[in-house]
C-alpha positions as a printed Julia matrix, in Angstrom:
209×3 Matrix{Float64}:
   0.0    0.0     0.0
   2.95   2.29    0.92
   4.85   1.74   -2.38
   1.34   2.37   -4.23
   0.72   5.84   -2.15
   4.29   6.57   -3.37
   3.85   5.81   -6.88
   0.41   7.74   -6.41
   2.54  10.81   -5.29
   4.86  10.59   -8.12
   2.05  10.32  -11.16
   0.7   13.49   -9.63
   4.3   15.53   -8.8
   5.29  14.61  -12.48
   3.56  17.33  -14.72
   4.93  20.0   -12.34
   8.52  18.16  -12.54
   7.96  17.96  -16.56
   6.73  21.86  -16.39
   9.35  23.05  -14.44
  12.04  21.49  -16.51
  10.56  22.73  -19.46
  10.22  26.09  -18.48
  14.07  25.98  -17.88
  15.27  24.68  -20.81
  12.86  27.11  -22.85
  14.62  30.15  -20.57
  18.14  28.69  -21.28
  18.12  28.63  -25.06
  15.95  31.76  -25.71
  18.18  34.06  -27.36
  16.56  37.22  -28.26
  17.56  39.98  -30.73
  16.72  42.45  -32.77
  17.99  42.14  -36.48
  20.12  45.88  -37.18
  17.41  46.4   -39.63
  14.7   46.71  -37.17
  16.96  48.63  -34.57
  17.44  51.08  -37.56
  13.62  51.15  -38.14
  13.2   52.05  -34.48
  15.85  55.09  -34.35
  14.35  56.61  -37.65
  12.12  59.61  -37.21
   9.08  58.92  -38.67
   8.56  55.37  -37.92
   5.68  53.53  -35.91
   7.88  51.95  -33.3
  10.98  52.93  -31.03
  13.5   51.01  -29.73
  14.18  51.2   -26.11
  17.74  49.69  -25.35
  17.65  51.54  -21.78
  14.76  49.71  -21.11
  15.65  45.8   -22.22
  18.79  45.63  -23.69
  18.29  43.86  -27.5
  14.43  43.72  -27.73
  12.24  46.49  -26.19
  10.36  48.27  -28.36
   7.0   50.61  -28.25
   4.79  51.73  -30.78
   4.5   55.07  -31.25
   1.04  55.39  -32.95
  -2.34  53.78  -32.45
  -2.62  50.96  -34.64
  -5.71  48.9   -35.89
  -5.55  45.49  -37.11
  -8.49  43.72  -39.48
  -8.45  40.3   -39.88
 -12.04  38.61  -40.83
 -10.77  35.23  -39.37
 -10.35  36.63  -36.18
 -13.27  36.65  -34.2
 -12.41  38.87  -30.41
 -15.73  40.11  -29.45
 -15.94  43.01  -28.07
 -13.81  44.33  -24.96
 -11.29  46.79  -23.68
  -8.36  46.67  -21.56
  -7.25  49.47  -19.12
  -3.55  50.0   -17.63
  -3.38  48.13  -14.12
  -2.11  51.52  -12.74
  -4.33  54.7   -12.33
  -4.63  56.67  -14.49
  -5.81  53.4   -16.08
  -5.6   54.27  -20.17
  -6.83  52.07  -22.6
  -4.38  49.75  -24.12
  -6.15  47.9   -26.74
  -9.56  47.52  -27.41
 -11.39  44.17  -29.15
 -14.17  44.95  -31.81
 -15.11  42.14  -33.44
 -12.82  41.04  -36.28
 -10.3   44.22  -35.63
  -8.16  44.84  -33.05
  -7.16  48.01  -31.81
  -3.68  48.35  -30.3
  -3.4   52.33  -28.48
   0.36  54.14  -28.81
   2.5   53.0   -26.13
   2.06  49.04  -26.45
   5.77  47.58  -25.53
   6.65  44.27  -26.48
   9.75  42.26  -27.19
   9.74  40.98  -31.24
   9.58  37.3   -31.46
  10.23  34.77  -28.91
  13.14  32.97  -30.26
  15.87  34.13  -32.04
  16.64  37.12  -33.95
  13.72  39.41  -34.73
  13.48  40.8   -38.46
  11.38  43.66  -40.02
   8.76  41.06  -41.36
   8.26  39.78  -38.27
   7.47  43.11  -36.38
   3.6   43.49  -36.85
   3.14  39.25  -36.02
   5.17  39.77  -33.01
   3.21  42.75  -31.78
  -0.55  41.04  -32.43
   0.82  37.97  -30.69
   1.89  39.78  -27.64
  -1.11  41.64  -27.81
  -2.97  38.83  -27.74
  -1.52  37.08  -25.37
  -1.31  40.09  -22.64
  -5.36  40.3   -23.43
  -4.97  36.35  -21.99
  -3.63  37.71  -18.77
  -6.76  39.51  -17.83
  -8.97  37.03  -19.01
  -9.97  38.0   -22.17
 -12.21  35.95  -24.71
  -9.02  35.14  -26.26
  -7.79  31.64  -26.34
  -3.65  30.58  -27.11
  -5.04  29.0   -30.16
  -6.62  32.25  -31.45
  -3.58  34.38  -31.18
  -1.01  31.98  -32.47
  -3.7   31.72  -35.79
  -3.5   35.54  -35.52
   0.56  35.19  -35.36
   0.55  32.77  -38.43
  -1.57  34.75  -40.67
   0.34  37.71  -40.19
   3.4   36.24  -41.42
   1.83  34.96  -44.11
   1.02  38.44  -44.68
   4.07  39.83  -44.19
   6.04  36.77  -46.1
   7.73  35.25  -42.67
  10.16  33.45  -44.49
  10.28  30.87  -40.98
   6.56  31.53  -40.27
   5.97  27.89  -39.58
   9.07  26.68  -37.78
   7.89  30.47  -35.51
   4.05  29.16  -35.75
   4.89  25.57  -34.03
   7.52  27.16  -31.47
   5.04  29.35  -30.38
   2.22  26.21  -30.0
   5.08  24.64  -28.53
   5.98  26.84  -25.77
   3.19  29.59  -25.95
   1.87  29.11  -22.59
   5.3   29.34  -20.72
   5.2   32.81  -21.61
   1.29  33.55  -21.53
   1.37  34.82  -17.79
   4.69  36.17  -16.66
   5.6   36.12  -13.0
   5.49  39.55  -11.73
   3.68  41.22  -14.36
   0.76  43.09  -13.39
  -2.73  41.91  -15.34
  -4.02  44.65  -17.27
  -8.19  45.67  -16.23
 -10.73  44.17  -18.51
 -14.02  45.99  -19.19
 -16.08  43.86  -21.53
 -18.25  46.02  -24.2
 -20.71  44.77  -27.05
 -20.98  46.43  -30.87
 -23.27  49.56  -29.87
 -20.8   50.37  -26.86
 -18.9   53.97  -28.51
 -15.06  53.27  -28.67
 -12.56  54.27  -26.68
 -11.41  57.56  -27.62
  -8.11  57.85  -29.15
  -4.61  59.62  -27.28
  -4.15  63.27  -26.92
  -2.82  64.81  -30.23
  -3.76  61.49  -32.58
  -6.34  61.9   -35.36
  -6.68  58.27  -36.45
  -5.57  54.63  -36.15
  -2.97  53.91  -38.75
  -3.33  50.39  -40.19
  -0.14  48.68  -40.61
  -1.51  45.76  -43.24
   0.74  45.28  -46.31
C-alpha cells in the first residue's frame, strides 16, 4: 500500500517536474535579438515603433502610434483593456474582427531568435494577444497563435511555420509572466462607442501590407 501511495505521489508531482524542466530549458536557449534592420527602423524619425535599449537591452520596443488590425478570421468580441495603474488608459480595445492596439504598447519581437522587419507586426498582435490572456480575455492561445501565423503569411515570414509551431510549442510558458501586473478588462458589445483615441492622434494607422 505504501509503495502504491508513493507511486500515487509521483504520477501526480510529475507534470509539475515535466513543467518546471521545461520552463528551464525554454529560458536557457531563448536568445533574443533584434535584427540591425529593425533597430534602424526604431531610431528613424518617422517610424511607428521605437527602440528602447535603456529599457531591455536587445528587444524592447513601443509603438508610437495607435494601430488597428483587421483580420475577418479573427473573431475577439468586443472588450477593452485598461492599464493596471491609475490613471488606467486604454491599451487595446477588441471589436469584433479588428483589433485596436493604443500608442504606447511595448513588447519584445519574437520569442526565439533574432527578430526581423517582417516579423514586427506578427510579433506585436501575438503579444497583444496574449497580454489580453492575462486579464482574461475571450481570447484563447489557439486564437492568437492563428493571428501570429496569418500575419506572417502576410508579411512573407520566411520561418513563419518553424515560428508558428515554437510558439504552439511553448506559448503558454510565456502567456502569464511572473510579476507582471494583469491589465483591467471591461467587456463592451458592438453599440458600446469606442474608446477615444490619445491626446494629439487623429486616427488609427493600419499597418496591413
Amino acid at each position: 500500500m505504501a509503495w502504491v501511495m508513493k507511486m500515487g505521489r509521483g504520477v501526480l508531482l510529475l507534470p509539475l517536474v515535466l513543467a518546471f524542466s521545461c520552463r528551464q530549458v525554454v529560458n536557457l536557449v531563448n536568445v533574443k535579438q533584434l535584427s540591425p534592420e529593425v533597430v534602424r527602423m526604431g531610431q528613424d524619425a518617422g517610424g511607428w515603433y521605437t527602440y528602447m535599449p535603456e529599457y531591455a537591452p536587445h528587444f524592447c520596443l513601443r509603438t508610437l502610434y495607435s494601430i488597428a488590425w483587421h483580420d475577418p478570421a479573427m473573431q475577439l468580441g468586443y472588450w477593452k483593456l485598461r492599464h493596471p495603474e491609475p490613471p488606467h488608459r486604454i491599451i487595446m480595445e477588441a471589436r469584433g474582427d479588428t483589433l485596436y492596439i493604443h500608442r504606447g504598447f511595448v513588447w519584445d519581437g519574437i520569442s526565439f531568435g533574432n527578430t526581423v522587419p517582417a516579423e514586427l507586426v506578427p510579433s506585436l498582435l501575438h503579444d497583444a494577444l496574449y497580454y489580453a490572456r492575462q486579464a482574461d480575455a475571450p481570447v484563447s492561445r489557439e486564437m492568437a497563435d492563428d493571428v501570429f501565423l496569418r500575419a506572417c503569411e502576410q508579411f512573407g515570414c520566411s520561418g513563419k511555420y518553424a515560428g508558428y509551431l515554437g510558439v504552439r510549442a511553448f506559448g503558454g510558458f510565456f502567456g502569464k509572466p511572473d510579476g507582471v501586473l494583469a491589465p483591467r478588462l471591461e467587456l463592451s458589445s458592438r453599440e458600446t462607442p469606442m474608446a477615444p483615441l490619445p491626446t494629439g492622434e487623429s486616427r488609427f494607422i493600419s499597418l496591413q501590407p
